[in-house]
N, C-alpha and C positions, 0 to 999 in steps of 0.2 A: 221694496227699496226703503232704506232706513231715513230717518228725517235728520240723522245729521253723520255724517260718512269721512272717516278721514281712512284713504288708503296709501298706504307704504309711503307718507309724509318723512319727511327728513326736512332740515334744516341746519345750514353749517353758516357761519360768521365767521367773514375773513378781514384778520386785520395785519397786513402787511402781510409777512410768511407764516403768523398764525391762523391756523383756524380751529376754530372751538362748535365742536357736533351737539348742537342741542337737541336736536329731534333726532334720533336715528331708526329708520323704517316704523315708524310709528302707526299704529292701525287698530281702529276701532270705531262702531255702527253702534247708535244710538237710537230708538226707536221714538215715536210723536209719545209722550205723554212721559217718558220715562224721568226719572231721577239718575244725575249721574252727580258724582261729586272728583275735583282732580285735587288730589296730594300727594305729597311728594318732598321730599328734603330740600334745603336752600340748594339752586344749580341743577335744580332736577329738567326746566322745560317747559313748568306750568303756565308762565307768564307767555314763552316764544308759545306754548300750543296756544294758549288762546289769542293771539295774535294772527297767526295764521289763519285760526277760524273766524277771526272776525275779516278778515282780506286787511288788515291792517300789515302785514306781511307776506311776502309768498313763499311757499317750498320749493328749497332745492330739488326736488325732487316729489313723487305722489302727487294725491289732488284730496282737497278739502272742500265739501260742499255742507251746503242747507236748501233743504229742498223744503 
């Protein structure tokens, strides 16, 4: 088991009849010790992923853990 697991995360923001997909199936296993670094262009997700990781938001969809 990996020490921090995000599977098939999605995240969509709805504002009125918009909705804008930040996360889409998103997925990736991070092992205890490892280095990981997130970039990515402005509106890429970087801010909604680590939100979700931190439970500061939830996903539409998948699950996000820290074990």
């Amino acid at each position: 088991m990996s020490y921090i697991e995000f599977r098939n995360v999605s995240k969509t923001y709805k504002t009125g009849s918009v909705e804008v997909h930040a996360l889409d199936n998103c997925e990736f296993f991070i092992e205890k010790g490892e280095l990981c670094v997130i970039v990515g262009q402005s509106g890429a997700g970087k801010t909604t992923l680590l939100r979700v990781l931190s439970t500061l938001a939830r996903p539409t969809a998948g699950s996000a853990s820290i074990c």
